[in-house]
Rosetta silent file (secondary structure, phi, psi, omega in degrees, C-alpha in Angstrom):
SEQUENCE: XXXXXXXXXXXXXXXXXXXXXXXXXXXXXXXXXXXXXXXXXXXXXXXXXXXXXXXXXXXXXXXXXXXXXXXXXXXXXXXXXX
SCORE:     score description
SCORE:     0.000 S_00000001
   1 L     0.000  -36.281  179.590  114.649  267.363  -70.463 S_00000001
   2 L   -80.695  -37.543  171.351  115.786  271.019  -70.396 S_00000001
   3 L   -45.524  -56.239  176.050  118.606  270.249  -68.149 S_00000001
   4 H   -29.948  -62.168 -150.753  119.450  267.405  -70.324 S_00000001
   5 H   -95.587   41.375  164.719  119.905  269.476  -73.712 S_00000001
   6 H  -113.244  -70.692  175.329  121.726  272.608  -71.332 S_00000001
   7 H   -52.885  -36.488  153.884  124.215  270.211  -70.415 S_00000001
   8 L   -65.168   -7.801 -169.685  125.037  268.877  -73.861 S_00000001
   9 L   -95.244  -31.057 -167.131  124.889  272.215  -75.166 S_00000001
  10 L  -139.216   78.441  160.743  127.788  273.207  -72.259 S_00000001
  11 H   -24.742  -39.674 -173.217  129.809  270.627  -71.461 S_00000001
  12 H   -86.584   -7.576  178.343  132.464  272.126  -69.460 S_00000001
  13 H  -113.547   35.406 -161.155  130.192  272.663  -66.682 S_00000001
  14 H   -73.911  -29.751 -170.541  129.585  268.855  -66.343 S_00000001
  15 H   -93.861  -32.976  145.982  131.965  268.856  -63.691 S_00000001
  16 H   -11.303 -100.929  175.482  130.432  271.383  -61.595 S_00000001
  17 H   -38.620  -45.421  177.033  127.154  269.703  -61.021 S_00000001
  18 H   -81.719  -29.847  151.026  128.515  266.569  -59.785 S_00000001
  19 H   -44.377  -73.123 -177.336  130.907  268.160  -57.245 S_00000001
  20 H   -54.488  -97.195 -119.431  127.531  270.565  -55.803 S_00000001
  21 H   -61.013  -30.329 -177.167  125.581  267.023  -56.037 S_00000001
  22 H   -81.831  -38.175  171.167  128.227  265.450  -53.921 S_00000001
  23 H   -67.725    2.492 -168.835  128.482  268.469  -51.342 S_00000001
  24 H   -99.043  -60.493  167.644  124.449  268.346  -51.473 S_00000001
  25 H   -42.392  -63.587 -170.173  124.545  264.544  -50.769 S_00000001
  26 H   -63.278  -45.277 -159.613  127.380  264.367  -47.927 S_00000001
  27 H   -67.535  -24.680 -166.220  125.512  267.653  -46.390 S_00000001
  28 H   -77.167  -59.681  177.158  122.491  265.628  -46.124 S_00000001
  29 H  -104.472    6.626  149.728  123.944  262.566  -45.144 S_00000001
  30 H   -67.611  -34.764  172.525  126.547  263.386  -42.628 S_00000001
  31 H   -85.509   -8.778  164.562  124.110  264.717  -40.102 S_00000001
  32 H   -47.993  -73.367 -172.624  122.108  261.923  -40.895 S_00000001
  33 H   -49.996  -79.011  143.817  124.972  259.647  -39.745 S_00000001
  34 H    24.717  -70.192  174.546  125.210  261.784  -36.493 S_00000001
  35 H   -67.052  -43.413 -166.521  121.745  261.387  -35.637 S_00000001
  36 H   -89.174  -28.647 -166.590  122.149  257.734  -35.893 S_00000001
  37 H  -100.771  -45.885  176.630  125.158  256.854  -34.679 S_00000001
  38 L  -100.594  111.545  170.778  126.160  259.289  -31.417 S_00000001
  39 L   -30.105  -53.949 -175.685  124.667  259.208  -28.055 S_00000001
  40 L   -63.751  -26.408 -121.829  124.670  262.380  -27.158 S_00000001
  41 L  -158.521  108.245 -176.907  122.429  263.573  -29.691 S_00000001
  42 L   -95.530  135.757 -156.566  118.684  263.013  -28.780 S_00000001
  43 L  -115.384  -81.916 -134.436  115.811  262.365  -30.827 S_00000001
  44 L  -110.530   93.409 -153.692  113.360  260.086  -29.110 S_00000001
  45 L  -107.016  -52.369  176.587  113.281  261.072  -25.733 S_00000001
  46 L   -58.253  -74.302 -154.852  110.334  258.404  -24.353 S_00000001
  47 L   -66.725  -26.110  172.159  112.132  255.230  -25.262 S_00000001
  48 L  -140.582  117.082 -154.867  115.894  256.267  -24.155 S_00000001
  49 L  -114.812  -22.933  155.615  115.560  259.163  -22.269 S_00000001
  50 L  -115.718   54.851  177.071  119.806  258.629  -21.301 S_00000001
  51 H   -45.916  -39.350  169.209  121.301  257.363  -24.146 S_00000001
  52 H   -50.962   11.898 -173.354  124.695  258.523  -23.110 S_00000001
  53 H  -107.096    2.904  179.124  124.483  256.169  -20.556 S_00000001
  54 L   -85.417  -21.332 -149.401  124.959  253.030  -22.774 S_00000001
  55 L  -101.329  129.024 -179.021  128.144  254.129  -24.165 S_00000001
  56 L  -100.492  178.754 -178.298  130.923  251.543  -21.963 S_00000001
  57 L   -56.615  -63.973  157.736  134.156  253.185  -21.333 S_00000001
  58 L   -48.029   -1.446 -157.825  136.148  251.557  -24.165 S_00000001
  59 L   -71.923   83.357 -151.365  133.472  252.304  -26.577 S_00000001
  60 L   -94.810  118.683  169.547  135.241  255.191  -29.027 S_00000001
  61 L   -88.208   16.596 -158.289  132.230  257.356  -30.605 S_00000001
  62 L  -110.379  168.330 -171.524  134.262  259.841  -32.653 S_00000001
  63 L   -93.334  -57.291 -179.695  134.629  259.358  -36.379 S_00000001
  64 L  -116.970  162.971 -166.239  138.060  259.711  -36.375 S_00000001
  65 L  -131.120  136.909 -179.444  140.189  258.890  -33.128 S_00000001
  66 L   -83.366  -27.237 -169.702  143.566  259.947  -33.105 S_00000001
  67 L  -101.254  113.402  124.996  144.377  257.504  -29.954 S_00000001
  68 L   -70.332   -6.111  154.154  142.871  254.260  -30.118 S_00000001
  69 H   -79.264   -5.856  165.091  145.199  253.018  -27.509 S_00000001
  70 H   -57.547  -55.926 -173.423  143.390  255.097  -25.340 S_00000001
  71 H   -87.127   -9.557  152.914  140.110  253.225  -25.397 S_00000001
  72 H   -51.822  -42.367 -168.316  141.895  250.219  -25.314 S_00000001
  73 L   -95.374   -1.664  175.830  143.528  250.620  -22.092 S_00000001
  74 L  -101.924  -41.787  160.554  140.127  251.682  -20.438 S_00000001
  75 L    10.592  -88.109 -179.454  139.014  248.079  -21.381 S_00000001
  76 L   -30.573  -46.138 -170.980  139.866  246.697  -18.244 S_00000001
  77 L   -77.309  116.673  158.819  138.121  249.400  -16.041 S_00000001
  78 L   -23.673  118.103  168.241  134.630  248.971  -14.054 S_00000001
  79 L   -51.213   96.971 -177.989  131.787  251.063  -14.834 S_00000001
  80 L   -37.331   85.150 -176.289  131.739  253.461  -11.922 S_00000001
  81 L   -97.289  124.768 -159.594  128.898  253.082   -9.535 S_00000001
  82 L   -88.510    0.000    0.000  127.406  256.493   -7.886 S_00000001
């Protein structure tokens, strides 16, 4: 309620707050996305104790990929066995 009648009383800094609330959100929920999404990054250690090992050779894990004809052309290729 006091926020409420601060912000009608000052208007100009309306723009502020939602710019920090969006850098508050995205801070929050980019490492979220991270956690959920990329192998490499371990949580849960009993149920997949090598997640990076899941990931097939075409598979592109990066957010943004500058080559995508990269992971294309590894399509074709056999999973290496050691």
């Amino acid at each position: 309620m006091v926020f409420m009648q601060f912000m009608r009383q000052n208007l100009a800094l309306a723009p502020l707050f939602v710019i920090a609330g969006a850098g508050c959100a995205a801070a929050v929920t980019y490492p979220l996305y991270l956690l959920k999404t990329h192998p490499e990054i371990q949580i849960d250690k009993k149920n997949n104790p090598y997640p990076w090992q899941s990931v097939q050779q075409h598979q592109n894990i990066k957010l943004i990929n500058a080559t995508p004809a990269f992971y294309e052309g590894r399509r074709e290729l056999k999973r290496p066995q050691y």
